[in-house]
C-alpha positions in Angstrom: 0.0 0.0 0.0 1.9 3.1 -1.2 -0.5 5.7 0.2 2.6 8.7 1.0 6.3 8.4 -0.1 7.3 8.2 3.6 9.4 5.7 6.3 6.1 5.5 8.2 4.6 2.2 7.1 4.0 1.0 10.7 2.1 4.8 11.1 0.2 4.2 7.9 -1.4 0.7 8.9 -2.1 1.0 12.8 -5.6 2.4 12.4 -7.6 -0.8 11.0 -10.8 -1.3 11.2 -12.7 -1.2 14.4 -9.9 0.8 15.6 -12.1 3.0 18.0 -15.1 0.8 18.7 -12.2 -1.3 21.1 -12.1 -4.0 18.7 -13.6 -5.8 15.8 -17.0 -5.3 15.4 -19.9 -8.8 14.8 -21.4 -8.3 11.7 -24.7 -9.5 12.7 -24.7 -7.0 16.2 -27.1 -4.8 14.7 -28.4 -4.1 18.5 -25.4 -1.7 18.7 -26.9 1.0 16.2 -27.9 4.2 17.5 -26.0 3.0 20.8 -22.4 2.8 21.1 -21.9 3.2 17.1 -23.8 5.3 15.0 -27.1 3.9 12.6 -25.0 3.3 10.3 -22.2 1.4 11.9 -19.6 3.6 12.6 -17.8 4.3 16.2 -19.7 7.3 18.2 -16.7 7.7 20.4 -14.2 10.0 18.7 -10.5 9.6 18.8 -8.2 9.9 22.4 -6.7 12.7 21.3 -9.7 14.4 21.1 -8.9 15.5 17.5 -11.8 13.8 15.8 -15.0 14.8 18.3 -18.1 12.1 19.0 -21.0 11.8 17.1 -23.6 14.2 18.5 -26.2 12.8 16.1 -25.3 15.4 13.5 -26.9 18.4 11.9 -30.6 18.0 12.4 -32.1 21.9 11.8 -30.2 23.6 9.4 -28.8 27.4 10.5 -31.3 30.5 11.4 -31.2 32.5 7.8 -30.6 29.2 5.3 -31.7 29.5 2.4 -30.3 27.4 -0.8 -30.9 30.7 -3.2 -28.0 32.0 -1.3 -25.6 28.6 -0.8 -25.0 26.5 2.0 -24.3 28.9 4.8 -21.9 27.5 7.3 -23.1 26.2 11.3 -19.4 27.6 12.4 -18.8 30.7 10.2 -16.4 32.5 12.8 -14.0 29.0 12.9 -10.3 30.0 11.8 -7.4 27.1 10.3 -6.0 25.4 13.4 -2.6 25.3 10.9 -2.1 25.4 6.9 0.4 22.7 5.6 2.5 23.9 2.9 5.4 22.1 1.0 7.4 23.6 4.2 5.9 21.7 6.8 4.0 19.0 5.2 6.5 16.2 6.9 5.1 16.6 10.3 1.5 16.0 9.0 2.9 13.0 6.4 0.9 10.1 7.9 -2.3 11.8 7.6 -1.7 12.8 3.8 -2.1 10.9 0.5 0.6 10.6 -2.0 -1.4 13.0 -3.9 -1.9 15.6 -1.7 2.0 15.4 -1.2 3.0 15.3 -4.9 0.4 18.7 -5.1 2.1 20.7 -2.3 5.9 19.7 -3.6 4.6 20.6 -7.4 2.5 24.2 -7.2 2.8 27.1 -5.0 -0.7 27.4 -4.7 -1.9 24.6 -3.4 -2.0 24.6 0.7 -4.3 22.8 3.0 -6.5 25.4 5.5 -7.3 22.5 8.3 -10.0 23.3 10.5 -11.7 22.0 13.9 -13.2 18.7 12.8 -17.1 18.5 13.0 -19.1 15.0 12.3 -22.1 17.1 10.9 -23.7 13.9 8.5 -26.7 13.0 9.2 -30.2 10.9 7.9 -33.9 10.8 8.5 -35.1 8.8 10.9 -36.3 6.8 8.1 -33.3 5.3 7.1 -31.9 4.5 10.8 -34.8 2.2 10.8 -34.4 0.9 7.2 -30.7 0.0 7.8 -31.0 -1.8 10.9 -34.3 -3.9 9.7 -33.0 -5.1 6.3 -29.1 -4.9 7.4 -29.2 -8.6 8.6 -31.0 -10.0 5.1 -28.5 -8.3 3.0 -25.7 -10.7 1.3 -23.0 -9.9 -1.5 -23.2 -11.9 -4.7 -21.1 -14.6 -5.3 -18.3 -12.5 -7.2 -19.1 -9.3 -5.2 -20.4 -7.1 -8.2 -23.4 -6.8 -6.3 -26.1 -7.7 -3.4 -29.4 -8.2 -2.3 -31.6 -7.8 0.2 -32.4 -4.5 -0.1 -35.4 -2.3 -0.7 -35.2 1.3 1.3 -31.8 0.8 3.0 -28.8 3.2 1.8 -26.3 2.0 3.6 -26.5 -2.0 3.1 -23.1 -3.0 4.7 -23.0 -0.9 7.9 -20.2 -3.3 9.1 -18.0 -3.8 6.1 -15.2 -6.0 6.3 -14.4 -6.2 2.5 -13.6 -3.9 0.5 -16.6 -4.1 -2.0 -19.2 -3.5 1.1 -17.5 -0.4 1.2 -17.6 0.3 -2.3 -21.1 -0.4 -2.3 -22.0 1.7 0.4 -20.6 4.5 -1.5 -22.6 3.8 -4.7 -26.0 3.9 -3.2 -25.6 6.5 -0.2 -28.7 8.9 0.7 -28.5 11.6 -1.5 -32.4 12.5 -0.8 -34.0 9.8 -3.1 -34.3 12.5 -6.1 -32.4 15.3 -6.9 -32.5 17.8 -10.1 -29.3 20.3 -10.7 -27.5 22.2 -13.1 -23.6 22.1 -12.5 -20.4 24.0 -14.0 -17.6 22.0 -14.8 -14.3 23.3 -15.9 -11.2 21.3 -18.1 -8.7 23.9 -16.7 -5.2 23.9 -19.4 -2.2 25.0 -17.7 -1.7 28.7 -17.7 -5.5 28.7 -16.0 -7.7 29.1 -19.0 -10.9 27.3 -19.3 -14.3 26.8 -20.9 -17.1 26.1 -19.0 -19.0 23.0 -19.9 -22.5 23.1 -18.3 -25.2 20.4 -18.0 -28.6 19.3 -16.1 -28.4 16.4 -14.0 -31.5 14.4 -13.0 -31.4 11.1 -10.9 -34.2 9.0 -9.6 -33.2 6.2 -7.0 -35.0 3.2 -7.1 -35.7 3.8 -3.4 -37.8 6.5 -3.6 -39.9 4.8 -6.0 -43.2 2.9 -4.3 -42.8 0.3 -7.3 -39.0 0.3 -8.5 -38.1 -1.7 -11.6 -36.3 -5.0 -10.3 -32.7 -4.3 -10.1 -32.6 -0.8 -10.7 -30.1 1.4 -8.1 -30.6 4.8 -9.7 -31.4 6.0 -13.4 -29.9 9.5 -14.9 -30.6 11.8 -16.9 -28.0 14.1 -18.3 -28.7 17.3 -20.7 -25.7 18.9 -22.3 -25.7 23.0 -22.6 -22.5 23.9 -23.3 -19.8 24.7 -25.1 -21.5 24.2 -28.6 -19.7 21.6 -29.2 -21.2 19.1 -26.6 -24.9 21.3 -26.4 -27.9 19.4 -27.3 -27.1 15.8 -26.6 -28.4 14.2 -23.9 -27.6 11.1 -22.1 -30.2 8.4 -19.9 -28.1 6.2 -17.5 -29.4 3.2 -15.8 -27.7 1.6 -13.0 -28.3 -1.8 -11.5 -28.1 -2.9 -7.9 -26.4 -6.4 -8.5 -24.4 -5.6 -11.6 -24.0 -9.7 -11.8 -27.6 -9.8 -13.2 -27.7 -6.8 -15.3 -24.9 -4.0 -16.6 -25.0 -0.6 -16.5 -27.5 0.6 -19.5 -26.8 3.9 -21.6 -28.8 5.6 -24.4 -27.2 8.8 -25.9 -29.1 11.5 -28.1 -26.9 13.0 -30.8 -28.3 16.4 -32.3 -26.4 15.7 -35.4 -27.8 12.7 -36.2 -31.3 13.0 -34.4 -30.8 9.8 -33.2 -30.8 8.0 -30.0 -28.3 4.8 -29.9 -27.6 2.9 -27.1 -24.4 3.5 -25.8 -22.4 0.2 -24.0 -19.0 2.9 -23.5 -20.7 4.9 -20.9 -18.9 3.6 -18.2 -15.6 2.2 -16.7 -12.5 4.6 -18.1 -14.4 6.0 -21.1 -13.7 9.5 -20.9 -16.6 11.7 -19.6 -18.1 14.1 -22.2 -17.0 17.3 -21.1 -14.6 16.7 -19.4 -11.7 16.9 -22.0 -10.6 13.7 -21.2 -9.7 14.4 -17.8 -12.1 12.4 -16.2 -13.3 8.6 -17.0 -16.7 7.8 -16.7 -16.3 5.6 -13.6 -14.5 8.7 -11.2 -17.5 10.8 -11.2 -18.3 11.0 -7.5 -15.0 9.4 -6.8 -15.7 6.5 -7.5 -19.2 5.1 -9.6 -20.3 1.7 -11.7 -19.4 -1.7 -11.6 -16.4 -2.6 -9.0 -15.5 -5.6 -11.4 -12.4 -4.5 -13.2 -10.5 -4.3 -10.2 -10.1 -5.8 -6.9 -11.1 -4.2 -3.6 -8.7 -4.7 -0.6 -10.2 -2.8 2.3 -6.8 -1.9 3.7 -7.7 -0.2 6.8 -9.1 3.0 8.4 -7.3 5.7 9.4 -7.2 8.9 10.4 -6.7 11.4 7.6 -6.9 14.8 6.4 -9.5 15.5 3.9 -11.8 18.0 2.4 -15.1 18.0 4.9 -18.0 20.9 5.3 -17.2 23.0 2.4 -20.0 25.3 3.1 -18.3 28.1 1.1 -17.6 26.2 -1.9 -21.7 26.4 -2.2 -22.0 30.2 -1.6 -23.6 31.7 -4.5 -21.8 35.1 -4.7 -19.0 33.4 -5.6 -18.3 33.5 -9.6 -16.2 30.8 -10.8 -13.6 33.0 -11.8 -13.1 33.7 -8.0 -12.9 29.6 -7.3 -10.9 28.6 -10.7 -7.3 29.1 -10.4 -3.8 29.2 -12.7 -2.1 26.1 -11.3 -4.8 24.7 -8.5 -8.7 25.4 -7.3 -8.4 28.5 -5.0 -7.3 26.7 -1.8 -8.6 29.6 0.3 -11.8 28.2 -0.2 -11.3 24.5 0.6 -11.6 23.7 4.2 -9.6 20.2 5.3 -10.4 18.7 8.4 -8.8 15.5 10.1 -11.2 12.4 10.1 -11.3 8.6 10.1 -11.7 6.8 7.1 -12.1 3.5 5.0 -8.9 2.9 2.9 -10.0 1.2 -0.7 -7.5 -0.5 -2.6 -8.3 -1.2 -6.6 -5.9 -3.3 -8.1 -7.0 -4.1 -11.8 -7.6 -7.5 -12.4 -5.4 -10.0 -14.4 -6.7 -9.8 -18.3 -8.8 -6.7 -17.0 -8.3 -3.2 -19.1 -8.5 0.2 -17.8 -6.4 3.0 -18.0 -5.4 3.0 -14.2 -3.8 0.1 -12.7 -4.5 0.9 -9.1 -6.8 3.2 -7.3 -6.7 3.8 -3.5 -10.1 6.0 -2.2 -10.4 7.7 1.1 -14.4 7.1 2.2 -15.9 9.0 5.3 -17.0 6.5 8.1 -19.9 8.0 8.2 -21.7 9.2 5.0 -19.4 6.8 3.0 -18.9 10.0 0.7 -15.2 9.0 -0.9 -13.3 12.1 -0.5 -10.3 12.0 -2.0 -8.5 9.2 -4.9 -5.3 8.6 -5.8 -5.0 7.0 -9.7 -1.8 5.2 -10.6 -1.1 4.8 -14.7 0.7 1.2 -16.1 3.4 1.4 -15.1 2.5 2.3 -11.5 3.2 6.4 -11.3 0.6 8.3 -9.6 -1.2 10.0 -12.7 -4.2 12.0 -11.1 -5.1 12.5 -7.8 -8.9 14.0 -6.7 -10.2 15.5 -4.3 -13.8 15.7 -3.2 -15.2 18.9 -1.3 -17.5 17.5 1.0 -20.5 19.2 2.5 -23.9 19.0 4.3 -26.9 19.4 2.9 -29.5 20.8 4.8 -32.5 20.1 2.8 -31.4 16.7 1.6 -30.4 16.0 4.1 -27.1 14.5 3.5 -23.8 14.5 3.3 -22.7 15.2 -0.7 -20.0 16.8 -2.5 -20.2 20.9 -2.9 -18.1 20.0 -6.2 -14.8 18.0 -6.8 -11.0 18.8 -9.0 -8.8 16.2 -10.8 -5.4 17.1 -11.1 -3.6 15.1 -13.9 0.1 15.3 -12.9 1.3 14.4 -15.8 -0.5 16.8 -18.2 -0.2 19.4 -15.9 -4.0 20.1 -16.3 -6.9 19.8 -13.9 -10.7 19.6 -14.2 -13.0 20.7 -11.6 -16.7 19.4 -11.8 -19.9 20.0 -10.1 -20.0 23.6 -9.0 -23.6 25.2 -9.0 -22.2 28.5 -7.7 -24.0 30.2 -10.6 -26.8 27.9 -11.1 -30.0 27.5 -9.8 -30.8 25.8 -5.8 -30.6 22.1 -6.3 -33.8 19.9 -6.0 -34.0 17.1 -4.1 -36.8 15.0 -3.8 -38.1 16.1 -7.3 -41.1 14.4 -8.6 -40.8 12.9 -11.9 -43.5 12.2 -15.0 -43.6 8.8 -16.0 -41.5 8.0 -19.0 -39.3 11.1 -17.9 -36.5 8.0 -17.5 -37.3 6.3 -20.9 -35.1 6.7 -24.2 -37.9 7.8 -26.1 -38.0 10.7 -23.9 -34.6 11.2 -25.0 -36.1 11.8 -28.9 -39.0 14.6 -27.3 -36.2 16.4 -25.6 -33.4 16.6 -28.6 -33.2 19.3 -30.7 
């Protein structure tokens, strides 16, 4: 596990998991929800040195004056950076960094890490803490670990994972309000800092938040392309499955050239995302996305590290995204970093397997199971890209999500930076659909 370029191996592995619950935890003690763990499985106690606080049960009422016209106003806005870590001082925080957060503070001046007081603000309704503990014993992994069952309401199906595809599965189907309708800005940025904004509506329906979900169906997806010219007009309708052993991820794409809709087998694994510029593959949206099968998952640990948590200001809408995209890096002034425990993923591509990355290692929260940061390692085993996730709560979700995320490709010297709504209208969640809304044919009404 190369995780930072350090001597500190021993450092690196002596968090594992069920570090601060005393010991490892029974997979079938789903008494201890809600008591001494969390509903969804993780430790309530926070760490000895008092740097990582207890669960409190979260953000439950969102601050006096919210209002998601305005952003994501902050529950701490007077909080100042306990330190910054620079390429100066980064050594004495090593053991809670990634390689790619190193290899970013040794290559550009502007990247720093603000780290702040450490708040465990996620949260659920009430609704799933009850879905999670009754179907949590009935839940299995298929036989090659592509998928599960047992499922109908629950978002977090493995609340005590001990492999690393539980974990990865967590991630996939996390509560992200059942619904949700936005329009996000993402950027390919060249070196030198110039950019063109490539801007698209986002609509995704999870299968539980439907009273009669078609079998095997996690989430489907809509995607409507705006801009530049060249990518405006086509439109693409994603559908995900829950065990991806009985069913693969289905794709239709609308061309405006052709006025045709095809179906579209690429959209997935290390296709490039449209967009994107080639930046970004189709499976590291949100991190991490689609079928686990390429590779295989080594849960390697948990640890305590520093990532990018409650970045309330990366939502504030007075911000223009010339004020968040920078020459060399994302304006770091913005990003707040705070020290927290998390599940260390391991993707190693499988023998005969083809992707562009041989190895991936992921950083997942222990308790919204939001990855937050990824390190990507090319053929012959270099770090290419490293990403970094800016996690935030969501009031009205309510949930824990990403305020927007940046891929830096080390190599190219480029980085793009996707899923800012700074400029765009509130997100929706719980948005009510039309039938057929999530149908190809509704693909050929919508072109133009």
């Amino acid at each position: 596990m190369k995780l930072v370029n350090n001597k500190s191996l021993l450092c690196q592995l002596s968090l594992v998991i069920g570090l601060a619950s005393g010991g490892a935890v029974l997979a079938d003690d789903f008494s201890r929800l809600g008591t001494d763990l969390t509903p969804w499985g993780a430790p309530k106690a926070g760490n000895a040195e008092g740097t990582i606080p207890a669960w409190d049960g979260g953000i439950t009422t969102p601050p006096a004056g919210f209002d998601p016209k305005n952003g994501y106003i902050s529950p701490f806005p007077e909080e100042q950076p306990l330190y910054t870590i620079t390429a100066a001082n980064y050594e004495a925080y090593e053991s809670q960094l990634t390689e790619g957060q190193i290899a970013l503070l040794k290559r550009y001046s502007d990247y720093k890490m603000n780290v702040y007081p450490s708040h465990r603000t996620h949260a659920l309704p009430q609704s799933q803490y009850d879905a999670i503990t009754q179907e949590g014993p009935g839940v299995r992994l298929t036989e090659d670990g592509n998928g599960f069952t047992g499922t109908t309401k629950s978002t977090v199906p493995f609340p005590f994972p001990s492999v690393g595809v539980e974990v990865y599965h967590n991630l996939l189907v996390r509560y992200r309000g059942g619904s949700y309708s936005r329009r996000i800005a993402s950027f390919p940025v060249q070196s030198g800092g110039r950019f063109t904004a490539s801007i698209w509506q986002e609509d995704n329906l999870f299968g539980v938040h439907m009273d009669n979900p078609p079998e095997n169906l996690m989430y489907t997806a809509l995607y409507n392309y705006m801009a530049p010219s060249s990518i405006a007009g086509g439109l693409t309708l994603v559908r995900e499955p829950i065990d991806k052993s009985a069913g693969v991820r289905g794709a239709w794409v609308y061309n405006p050239g052709t006025r045709r809709v095809l179906r579209a087998p690429e959209v997935g694994n290390d296709t490039p995302a449209t967009g994107t510029d080639g930046l970004l593959t189709q499976d590291s949206f949100d991190g991490l996305n689609g079928s686990p099968e390429r590779f295989d998952w080594k849960l390697v640990g948990k640890r305590e590290m520093i990532i990018p948590y409650n970045n309330f200001k990366m939502t504030d809408k007075s911000l223009k995204y010339t004020d968040i995209v920078g020459k060399q890096t994302v304006n770091q002034d913005l990003v707040r970093y705070e020290l927290h425990r998390v599940y260390v993923l391991e993707g190693t591509l499988k023998s005969g397997a083809r992707h562009i990355y041989s190895k991936r290692i992921a950083l997942v929260d222990e308790d919204s199971f939001q990855a937050a940061h990824v390190d990507s390692y090319d053929g012959r085993g270099e770090l290419w890209r490293t990403q970094e996730i800016f996690t935030s709560y969501f009031y009205d979700c309510p949930c824990t999500w990403l305020a927007g995320d940046v891929s830096y490709d080390l190599q190219a010297g480029r980085y793009f930076l996707s899923g800012l709504t700074n400029e765009e209208p509130p997100v929706v969640f719980g948005q009510s659909y039309r039938p057929g809304f999530f149908e190809p044919a509704s693909l050929r009404r919508m072109g133009r």
